[in-house]
DSSP file (Angstrom, degrees, kcal/mol; ACC not computed):
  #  RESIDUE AA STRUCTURE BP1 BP2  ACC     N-H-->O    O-->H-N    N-H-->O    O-->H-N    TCO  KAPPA ALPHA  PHI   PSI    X-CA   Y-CA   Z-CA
    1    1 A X              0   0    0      0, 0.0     2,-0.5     0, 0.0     5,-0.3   0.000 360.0 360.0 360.0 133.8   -3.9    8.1    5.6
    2    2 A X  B >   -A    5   0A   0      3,-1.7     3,-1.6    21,-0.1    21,-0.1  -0.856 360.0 -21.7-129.6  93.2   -5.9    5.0    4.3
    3    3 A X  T 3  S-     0   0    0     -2,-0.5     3,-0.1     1,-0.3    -1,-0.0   0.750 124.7 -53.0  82.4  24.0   -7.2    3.3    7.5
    4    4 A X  T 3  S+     0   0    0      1,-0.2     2,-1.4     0, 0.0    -1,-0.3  -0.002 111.0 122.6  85.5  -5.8   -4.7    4.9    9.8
    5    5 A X  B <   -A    2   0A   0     -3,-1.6    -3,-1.7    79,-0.1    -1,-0.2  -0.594  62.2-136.9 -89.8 116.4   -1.8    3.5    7.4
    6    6 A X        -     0   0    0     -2,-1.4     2,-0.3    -5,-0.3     0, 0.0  -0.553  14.9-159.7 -52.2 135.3    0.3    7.0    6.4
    7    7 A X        -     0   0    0     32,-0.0     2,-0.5    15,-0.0    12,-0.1  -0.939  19.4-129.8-108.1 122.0    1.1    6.9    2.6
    8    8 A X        -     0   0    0     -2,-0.3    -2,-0.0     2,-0.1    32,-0.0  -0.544  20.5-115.3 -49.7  94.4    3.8    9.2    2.1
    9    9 A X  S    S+     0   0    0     -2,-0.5    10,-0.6     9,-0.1     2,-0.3   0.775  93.4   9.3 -26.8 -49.2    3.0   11.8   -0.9
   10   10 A X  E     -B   18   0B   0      8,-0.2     2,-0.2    32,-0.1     8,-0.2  -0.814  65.9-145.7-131.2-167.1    5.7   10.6   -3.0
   11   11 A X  E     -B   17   0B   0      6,-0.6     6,-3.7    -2,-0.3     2,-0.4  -0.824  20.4-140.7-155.3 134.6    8.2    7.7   -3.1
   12   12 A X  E     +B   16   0B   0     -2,-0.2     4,-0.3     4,-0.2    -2,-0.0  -0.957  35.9 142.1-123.3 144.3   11.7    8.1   -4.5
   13   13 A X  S    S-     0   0    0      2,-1.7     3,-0.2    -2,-0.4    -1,-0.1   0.410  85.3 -25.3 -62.1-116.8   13.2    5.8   -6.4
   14   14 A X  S    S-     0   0    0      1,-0.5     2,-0.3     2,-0.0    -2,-0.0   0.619 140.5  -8.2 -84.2   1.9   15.2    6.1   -9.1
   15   15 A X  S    S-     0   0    0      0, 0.0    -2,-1.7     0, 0.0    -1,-0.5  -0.881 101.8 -57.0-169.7 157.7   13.1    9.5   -9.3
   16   16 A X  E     -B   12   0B   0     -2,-0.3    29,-0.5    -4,-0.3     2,-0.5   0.117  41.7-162.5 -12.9 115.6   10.5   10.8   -7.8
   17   17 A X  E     -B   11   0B   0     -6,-3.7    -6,-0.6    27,-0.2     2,-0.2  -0.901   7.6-151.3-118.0 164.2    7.1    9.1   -7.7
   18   18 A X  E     -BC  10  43B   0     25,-1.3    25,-0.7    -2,-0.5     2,-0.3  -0.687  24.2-119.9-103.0 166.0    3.6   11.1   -6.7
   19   19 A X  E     + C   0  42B   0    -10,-0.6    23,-0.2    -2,-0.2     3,-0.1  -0.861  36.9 170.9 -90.3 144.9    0.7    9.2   -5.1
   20   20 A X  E     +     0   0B   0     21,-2.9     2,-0.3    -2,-0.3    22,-0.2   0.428  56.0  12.1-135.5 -11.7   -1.6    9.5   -7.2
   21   21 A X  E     + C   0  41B   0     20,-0.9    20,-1.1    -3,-0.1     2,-0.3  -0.987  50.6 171.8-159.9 172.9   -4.1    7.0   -5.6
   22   22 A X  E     + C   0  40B   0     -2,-0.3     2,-0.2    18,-0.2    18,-0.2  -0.976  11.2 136.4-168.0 166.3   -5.0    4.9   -2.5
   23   23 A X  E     - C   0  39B   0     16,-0.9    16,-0.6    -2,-0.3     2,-0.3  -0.611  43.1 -95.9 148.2 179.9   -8.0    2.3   -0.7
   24   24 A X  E     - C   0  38B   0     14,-0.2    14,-0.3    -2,-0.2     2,-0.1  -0.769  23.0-130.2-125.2 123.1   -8.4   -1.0    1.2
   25   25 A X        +     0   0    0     12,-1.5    11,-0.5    -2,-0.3     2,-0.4  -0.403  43.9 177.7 -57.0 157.6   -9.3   -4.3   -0.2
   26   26 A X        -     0   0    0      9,-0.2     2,-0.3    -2,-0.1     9,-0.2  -0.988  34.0-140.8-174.9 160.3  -12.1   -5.6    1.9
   27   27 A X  E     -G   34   0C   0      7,-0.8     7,-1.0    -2,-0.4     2,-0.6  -0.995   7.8-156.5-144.3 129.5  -14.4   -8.3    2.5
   28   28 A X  E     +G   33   0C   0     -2,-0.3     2,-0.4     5,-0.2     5,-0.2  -0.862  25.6 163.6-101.1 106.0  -18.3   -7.7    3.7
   29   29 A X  E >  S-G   32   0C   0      3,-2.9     3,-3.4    -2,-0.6    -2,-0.1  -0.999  78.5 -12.5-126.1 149.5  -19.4  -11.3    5.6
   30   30 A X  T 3  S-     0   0    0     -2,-0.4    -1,-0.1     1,-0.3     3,-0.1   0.449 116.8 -66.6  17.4  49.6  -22.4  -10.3    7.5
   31   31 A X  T 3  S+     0   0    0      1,-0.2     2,-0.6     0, 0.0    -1,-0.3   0.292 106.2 120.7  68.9  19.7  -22.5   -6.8    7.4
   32   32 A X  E <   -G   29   0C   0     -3,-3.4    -3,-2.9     2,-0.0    -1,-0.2  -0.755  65.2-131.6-107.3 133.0  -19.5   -6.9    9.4
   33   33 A X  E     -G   28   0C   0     -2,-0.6     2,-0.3    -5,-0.2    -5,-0.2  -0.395  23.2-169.2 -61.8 145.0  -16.2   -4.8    7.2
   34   34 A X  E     -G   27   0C   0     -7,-1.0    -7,-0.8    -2,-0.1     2,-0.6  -0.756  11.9-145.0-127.0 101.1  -13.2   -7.1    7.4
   35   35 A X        +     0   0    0     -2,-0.3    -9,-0.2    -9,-0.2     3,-0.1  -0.673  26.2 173.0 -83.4 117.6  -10.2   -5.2    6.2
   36   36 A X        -     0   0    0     -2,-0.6    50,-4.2   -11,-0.5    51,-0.8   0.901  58.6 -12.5-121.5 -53.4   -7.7   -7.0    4.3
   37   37 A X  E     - D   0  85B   0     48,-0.3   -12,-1.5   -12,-0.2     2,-0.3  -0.930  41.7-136.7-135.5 152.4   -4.9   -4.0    2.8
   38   38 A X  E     -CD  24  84B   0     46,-1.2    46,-1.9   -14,-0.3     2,-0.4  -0.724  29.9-167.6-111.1 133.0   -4.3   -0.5    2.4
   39   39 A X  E     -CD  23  83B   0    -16,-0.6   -16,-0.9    -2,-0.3     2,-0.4  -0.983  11.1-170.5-137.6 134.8   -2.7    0.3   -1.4
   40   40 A X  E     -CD  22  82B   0     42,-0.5    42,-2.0    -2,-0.4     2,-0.8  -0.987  13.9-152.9-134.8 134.6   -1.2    3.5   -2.4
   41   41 A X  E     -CD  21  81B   0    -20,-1.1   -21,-2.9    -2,-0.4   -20,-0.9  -0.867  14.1-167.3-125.7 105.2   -0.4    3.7   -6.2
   42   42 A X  E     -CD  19  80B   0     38,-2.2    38,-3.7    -2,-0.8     2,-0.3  -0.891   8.1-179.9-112.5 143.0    2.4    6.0   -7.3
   43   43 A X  E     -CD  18  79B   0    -25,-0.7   -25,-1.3    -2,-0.4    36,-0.2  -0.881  34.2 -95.2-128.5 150.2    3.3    7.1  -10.5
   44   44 A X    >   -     0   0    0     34,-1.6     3,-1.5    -2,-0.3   -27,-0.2  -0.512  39.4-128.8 -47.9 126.8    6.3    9.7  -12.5
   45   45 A X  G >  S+     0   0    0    -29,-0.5     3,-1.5     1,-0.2     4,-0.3   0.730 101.1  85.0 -47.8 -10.6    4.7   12.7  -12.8
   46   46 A X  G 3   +     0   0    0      1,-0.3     4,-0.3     2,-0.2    -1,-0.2   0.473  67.5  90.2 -77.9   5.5    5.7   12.7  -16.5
   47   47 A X  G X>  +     0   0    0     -3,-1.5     3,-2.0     1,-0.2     4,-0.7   0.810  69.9  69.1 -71.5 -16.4    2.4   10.5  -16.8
   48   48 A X  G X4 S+     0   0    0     -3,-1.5     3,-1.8     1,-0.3    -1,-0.2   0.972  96.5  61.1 -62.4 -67.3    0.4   13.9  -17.4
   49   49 A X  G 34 S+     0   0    0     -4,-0.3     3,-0.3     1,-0.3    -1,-0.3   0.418 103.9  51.4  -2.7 -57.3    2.4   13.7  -20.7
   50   50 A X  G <4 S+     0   0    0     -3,-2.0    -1,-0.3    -4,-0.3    -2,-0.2   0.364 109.2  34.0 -97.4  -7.8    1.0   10.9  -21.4
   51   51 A X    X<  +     0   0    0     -3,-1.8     3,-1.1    -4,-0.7    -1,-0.2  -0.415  62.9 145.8-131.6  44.0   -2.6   10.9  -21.2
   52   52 A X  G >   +     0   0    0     -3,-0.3     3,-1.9     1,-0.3    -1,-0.1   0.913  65.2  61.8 -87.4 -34.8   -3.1   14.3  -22.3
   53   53 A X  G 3  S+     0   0    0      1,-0.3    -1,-0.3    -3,-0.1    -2,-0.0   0.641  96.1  60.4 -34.2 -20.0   -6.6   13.4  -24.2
   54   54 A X  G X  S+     0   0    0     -3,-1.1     3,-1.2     2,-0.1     2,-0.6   0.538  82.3 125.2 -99.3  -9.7   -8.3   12.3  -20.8
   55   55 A X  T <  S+     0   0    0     -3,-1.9     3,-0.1     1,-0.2    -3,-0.0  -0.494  72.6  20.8 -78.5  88.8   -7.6   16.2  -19.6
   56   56 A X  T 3  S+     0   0    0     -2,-0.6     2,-0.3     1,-0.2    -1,-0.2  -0.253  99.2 121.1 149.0 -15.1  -10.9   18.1  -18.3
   57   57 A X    <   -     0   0    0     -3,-1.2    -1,-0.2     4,-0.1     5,-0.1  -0.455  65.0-121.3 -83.1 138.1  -12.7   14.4  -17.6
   58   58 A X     >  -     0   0    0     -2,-0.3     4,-1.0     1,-0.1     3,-0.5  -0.299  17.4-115.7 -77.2 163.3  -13.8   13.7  -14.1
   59   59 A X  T  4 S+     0   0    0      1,-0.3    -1,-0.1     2,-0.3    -2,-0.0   0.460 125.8  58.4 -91.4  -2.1  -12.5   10.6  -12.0
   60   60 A X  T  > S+     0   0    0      2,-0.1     4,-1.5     3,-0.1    -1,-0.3   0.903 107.7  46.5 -81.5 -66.7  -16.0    9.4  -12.1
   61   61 A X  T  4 S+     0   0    0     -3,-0.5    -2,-0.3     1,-0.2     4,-0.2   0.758 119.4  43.5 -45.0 -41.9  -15.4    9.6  -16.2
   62   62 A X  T >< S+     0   0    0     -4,-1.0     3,-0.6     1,-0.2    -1,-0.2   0.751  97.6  69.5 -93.8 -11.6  -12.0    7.7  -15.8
   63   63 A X  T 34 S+     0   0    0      1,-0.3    -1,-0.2    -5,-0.3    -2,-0.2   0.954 107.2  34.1 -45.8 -59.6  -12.9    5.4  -13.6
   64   64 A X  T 3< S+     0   0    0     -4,-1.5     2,-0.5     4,-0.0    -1,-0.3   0.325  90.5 105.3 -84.6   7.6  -15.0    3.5  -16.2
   65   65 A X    <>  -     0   0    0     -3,-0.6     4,-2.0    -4,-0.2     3,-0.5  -0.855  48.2-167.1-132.7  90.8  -12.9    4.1  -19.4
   66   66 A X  H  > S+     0   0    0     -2,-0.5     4,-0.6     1,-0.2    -1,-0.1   0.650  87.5  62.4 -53.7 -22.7  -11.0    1.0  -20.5
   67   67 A X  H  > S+     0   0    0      2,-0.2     4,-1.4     3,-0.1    -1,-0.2   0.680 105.0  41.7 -70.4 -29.2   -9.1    3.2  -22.8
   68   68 A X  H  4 S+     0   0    0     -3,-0.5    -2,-0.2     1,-0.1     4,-0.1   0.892 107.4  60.6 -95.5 -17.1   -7.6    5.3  -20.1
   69   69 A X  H  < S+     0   0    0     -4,-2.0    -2,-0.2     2,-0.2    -1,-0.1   0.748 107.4  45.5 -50.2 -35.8   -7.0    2.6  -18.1
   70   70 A X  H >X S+     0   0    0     -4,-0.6     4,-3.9     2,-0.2     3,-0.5   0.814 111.6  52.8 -62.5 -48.3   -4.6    1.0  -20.9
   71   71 A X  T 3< S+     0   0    0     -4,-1.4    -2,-0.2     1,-0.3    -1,-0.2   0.433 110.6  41.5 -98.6  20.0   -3.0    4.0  -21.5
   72   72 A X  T 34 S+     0   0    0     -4,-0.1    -1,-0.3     2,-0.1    -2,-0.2   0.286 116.7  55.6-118.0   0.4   -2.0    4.7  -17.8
   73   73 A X  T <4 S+     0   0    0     -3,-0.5    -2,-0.2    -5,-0.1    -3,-0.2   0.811 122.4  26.1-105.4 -64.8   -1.1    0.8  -17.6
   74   74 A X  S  < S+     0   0    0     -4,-3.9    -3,-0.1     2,-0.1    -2,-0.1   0.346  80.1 129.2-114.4  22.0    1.2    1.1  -20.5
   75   75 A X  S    S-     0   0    0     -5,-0.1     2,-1.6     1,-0.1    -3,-0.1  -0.322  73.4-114.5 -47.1 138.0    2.5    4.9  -20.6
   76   76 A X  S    S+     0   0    0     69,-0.0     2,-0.2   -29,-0.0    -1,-0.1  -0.207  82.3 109.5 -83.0  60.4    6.4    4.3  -20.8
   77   77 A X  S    S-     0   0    0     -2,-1.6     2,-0.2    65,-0.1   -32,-0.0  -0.563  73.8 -87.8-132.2 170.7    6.9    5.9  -17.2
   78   78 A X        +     0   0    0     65,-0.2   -34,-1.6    -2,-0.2     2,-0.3  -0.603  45.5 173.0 -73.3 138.7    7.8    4.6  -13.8
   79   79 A X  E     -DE  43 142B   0     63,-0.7    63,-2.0    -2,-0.2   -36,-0.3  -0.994  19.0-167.9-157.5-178.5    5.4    3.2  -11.3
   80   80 A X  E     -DE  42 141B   0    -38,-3.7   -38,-2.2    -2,-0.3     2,-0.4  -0.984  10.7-162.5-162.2 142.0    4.9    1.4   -7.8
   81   81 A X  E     -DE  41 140B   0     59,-1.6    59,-2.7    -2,-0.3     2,-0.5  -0.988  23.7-169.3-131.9 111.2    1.8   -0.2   -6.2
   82   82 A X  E     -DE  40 139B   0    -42,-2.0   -42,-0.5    -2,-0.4     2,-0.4  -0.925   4.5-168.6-113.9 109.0    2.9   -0.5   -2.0
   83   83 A X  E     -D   39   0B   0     55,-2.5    55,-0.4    -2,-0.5     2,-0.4  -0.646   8.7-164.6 -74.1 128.7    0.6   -2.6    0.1
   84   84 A X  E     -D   38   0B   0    -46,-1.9   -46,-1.2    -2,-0.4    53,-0.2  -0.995  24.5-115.7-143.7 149.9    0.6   -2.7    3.6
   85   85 A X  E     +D   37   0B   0     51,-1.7    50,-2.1    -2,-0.4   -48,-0.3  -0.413  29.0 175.7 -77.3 125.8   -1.1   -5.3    5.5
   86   86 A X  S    S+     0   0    0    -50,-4.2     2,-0.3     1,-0.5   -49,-0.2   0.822  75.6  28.1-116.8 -19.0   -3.9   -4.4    7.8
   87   87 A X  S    S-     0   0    0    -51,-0.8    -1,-0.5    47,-0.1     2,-0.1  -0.833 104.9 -93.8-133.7 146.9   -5.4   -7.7    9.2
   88   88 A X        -     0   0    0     -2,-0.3     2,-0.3    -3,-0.1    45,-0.2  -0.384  53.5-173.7 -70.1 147.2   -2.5  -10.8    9.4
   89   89 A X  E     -H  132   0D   0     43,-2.2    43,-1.4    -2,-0.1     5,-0.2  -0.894  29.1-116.3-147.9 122.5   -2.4  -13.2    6.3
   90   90 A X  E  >  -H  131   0D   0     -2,-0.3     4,-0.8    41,-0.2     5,-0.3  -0.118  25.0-130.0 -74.4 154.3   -1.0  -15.9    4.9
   91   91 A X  H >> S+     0   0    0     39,-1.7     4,-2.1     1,-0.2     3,-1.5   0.932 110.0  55.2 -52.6 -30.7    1.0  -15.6    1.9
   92   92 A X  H 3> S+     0   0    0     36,-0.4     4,-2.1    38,-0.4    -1,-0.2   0.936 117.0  36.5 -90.6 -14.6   -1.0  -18.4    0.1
   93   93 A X  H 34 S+     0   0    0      2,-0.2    -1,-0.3     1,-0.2    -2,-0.2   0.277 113.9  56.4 -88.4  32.9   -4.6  -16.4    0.7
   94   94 A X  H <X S+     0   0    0     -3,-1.5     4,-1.5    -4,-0.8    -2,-0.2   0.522 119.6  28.0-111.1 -42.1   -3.0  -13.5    0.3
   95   95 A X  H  X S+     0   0    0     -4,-2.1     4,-3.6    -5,-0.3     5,-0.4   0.899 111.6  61.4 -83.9 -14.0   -1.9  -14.8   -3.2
   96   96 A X  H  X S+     0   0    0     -4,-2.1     4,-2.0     1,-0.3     5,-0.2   0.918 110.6  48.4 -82.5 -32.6   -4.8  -17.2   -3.9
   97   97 A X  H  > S+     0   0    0      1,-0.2     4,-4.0    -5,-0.2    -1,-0.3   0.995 114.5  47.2 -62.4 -44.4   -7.1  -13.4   -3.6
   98   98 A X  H  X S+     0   0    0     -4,-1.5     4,-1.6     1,-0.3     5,-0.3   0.815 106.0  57.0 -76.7 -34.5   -4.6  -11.8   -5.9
   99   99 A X  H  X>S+     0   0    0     -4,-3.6     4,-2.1     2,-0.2     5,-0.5   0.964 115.1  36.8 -57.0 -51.6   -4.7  -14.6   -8.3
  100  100 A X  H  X5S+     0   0    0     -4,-2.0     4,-2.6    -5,-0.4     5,-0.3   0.909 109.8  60.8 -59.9 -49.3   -8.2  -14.3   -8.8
  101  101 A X  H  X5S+     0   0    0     -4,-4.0     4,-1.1    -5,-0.2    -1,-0.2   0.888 115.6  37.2 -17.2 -92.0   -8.1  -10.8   -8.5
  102  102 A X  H  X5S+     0   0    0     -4,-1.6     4,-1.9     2,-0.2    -2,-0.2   0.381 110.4  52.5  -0.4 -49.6   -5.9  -10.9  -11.5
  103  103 A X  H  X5S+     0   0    0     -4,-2.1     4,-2.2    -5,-0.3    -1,-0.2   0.850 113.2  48.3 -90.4 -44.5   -7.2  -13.8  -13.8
  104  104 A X  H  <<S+     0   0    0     -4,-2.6     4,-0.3    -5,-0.5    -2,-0.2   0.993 111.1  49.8 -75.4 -47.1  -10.9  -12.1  -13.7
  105  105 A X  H >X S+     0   0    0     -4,-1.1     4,-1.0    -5,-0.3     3,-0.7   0.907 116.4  41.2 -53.9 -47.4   -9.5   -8.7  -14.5
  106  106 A X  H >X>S+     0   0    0     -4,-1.9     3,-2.6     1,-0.3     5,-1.8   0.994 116.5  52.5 -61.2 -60.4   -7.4  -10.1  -17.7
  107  107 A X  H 3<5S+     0   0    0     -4,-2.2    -1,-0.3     1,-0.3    -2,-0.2   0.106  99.9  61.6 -47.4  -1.6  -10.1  -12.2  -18.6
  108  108 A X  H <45S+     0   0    0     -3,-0.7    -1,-0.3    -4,-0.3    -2,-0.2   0.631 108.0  37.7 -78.3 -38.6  -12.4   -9.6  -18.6
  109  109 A X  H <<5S-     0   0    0     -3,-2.6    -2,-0.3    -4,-1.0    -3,-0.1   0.425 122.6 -97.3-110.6   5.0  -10.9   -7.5  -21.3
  110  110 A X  T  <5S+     0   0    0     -4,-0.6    -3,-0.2     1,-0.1    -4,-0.1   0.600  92.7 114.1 110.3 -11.6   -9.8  -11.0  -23.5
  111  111 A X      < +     0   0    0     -5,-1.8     2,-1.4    -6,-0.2    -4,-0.2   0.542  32.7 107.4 -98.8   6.0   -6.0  -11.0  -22.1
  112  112 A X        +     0   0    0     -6,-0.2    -1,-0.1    -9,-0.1     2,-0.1  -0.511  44.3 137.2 -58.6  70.3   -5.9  -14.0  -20.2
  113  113 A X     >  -     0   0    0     -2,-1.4     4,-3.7    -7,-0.0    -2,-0.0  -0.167  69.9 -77.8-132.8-152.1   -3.8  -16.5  -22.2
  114  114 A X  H  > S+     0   0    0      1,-0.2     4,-1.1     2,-0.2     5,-0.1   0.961 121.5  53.0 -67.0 -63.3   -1.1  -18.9  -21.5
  115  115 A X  H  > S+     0   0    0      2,-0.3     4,-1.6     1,-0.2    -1,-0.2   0.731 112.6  48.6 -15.6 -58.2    2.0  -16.3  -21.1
  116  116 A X  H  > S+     0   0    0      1,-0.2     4,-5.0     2,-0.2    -1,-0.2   0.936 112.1  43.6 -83.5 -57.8    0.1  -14.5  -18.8
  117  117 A X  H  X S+     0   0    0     -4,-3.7     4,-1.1     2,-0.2    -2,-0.3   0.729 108.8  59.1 -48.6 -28.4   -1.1  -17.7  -16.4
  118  118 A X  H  X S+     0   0    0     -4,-1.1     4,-1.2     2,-0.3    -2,-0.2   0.912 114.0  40.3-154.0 -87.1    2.7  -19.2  -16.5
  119  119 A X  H  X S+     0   0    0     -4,-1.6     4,-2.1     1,-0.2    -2,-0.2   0.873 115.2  50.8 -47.3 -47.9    3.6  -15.5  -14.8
  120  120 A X  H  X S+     0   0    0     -4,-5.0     4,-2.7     2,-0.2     5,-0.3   0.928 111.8  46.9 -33.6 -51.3    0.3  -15.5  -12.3
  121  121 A X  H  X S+     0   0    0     -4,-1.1     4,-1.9     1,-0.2     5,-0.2   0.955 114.1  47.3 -79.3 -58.7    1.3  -19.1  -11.2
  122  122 A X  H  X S+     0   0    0     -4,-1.2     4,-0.7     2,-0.2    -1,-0.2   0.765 114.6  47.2   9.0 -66.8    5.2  -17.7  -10.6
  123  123 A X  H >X S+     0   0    0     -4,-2.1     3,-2.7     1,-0.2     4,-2.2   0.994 122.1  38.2 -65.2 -56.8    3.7  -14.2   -8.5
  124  124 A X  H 3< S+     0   0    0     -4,-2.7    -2,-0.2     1,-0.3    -1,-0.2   0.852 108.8  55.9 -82.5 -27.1    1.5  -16.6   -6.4
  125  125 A X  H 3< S+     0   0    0     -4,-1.9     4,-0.4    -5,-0.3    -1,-0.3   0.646 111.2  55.4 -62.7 -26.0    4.1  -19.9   -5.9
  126  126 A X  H << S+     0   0    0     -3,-2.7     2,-0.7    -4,-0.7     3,-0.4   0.933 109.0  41.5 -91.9 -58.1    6.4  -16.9   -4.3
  127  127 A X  S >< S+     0   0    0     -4,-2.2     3,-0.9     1,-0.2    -1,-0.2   0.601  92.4  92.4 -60.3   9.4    3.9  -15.8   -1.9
  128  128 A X  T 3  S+     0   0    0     -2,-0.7   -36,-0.4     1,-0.2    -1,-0.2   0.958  97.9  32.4 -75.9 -69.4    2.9  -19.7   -1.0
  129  129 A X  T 3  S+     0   0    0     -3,-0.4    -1,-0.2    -4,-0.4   -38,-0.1   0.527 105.2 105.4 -85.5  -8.0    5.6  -20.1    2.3
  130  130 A X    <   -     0   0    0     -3,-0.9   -39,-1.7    -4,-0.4   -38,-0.4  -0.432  48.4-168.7 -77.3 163.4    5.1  -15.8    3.3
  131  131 A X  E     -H   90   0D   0    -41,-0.3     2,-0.5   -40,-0.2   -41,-0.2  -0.903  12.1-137.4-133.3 139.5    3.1  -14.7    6.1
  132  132 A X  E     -H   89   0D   0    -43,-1.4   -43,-2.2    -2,-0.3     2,-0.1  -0.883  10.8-165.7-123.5 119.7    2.1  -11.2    6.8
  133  133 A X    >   -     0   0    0     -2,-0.5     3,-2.3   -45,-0.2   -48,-0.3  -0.473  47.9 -77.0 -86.2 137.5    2.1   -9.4   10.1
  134  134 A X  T 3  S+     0   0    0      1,-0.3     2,-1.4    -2,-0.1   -48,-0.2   0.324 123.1  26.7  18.6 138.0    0.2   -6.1   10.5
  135  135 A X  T 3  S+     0   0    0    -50,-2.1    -1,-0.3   -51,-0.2     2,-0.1   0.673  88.8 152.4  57.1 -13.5    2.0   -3.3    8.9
  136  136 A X    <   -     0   0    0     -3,-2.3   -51,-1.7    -2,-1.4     2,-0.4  -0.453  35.4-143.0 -49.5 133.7    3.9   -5.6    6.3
  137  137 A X        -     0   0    0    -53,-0.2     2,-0.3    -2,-0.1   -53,-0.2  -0.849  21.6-174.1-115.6 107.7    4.6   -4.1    3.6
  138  138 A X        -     0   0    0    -55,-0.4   -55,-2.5    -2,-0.4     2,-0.3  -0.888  11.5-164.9-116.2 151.5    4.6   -5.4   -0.2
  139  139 A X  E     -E   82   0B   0     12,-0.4     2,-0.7    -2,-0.3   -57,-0.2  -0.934   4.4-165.4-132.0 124.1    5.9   -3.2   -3.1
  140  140 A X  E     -E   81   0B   0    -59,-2.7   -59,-1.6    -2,-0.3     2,-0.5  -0.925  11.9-159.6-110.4 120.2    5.3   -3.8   -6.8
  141  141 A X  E     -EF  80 150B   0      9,-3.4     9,-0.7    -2,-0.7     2,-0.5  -0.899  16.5-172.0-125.8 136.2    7.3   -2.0   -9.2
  142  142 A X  E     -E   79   0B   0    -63,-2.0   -63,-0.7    -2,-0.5     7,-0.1  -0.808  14.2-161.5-108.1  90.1    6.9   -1.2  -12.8
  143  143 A X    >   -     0   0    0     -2,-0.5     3,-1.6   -65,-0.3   -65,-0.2  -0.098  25.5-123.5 -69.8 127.6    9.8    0.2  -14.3
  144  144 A X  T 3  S+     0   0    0      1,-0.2    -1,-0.1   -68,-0.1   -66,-0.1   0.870 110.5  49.3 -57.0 -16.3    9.3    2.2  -17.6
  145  145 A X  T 3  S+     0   0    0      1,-0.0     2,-0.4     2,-0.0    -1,-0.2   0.387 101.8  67.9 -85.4  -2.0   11.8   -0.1  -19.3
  146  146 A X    <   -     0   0    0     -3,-1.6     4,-0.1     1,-0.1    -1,-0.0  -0.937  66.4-148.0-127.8 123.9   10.5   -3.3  -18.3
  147  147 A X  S    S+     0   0    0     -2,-0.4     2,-0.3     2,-0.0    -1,-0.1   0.465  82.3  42.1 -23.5 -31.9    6.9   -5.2  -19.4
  148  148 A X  S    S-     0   0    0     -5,-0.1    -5,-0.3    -7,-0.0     2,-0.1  -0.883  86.3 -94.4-125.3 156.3    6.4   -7.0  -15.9
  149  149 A X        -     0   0    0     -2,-0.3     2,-0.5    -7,-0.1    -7,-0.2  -0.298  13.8-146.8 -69.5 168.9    6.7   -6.4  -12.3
  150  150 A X  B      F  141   0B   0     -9,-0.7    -9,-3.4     1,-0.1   -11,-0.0  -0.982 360.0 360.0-145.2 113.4    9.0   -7.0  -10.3
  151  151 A X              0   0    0     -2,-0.5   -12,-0.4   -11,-0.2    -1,-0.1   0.632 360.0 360.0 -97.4 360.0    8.0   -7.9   -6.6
């Protein structure tokens, strides 16, 4: 449960997925919590496979590690990010956070380039007309055959 929202241990798709992780986006304005989403981040199990060097290190240890982060970002395995909406939103501040989200995180590590903006402006121009009730649910999936998501 993340904030009363049930995440379901695994997901199937075209196989099995585990949850493997979960928490709330959120926003502090005057001490008061505002909570925005719930996220539960599933992966193949066959990711263990893949990331067998990080094996004995504590989640404190992986947390910060840009290297294991890469290599659980690009393991050639299935994986799915499902959102569910806890406070109502419109699709364009729902994307205009995600953009940002997004753009600072690439731009952090040096991968922010043209290619990458071109697909951001795409993701956030489809959420521009959504609105999201309670309990909405959006699902990102990253298929081991495919480079991008698919929302």
């Amino acid at each position: 449960m993340v904030d009363e929202i049930p995440f379901p241990p695994e997901i199937s798709t075209l196989k099995p997925l585990s949850l493997i992780g979960h928490g709330i986006t959120d926003i502090e304005i005057h001490f008061l919590q505002i909570k925005f989403t719930a996220i539960g981040v599933y992966l193949d199990p066959e990711i263990v496979s893949h990331l067998q060097q990080w094996k004995g290190k504590s989640g404190n240890e992986l947390a910060k590690n840009d290297d294991f982060f890469d290599a659980l970002i690009s393991a050639p395995v299935d994986k799915l990010v499902r959102v569910v909406v806890i406070k109502e939103i419109k699709g364009s501040q729902y994307g205009v956070q995600l953009e940002s989200a997004v753009r600072d995180r690439l731009a952090e590590v040096d991968k922010y380039e043209e290619e990458e903006e071109e697909a951001l402006e795409k993701l956030i121009q489809f959420f521009q007309s959504k609105y999201f009730k309670k309990h909405s649910v959006i699902t990102y999936t990253f298929p081991a055959t495919s480079a991008t998501a698919e929302a």
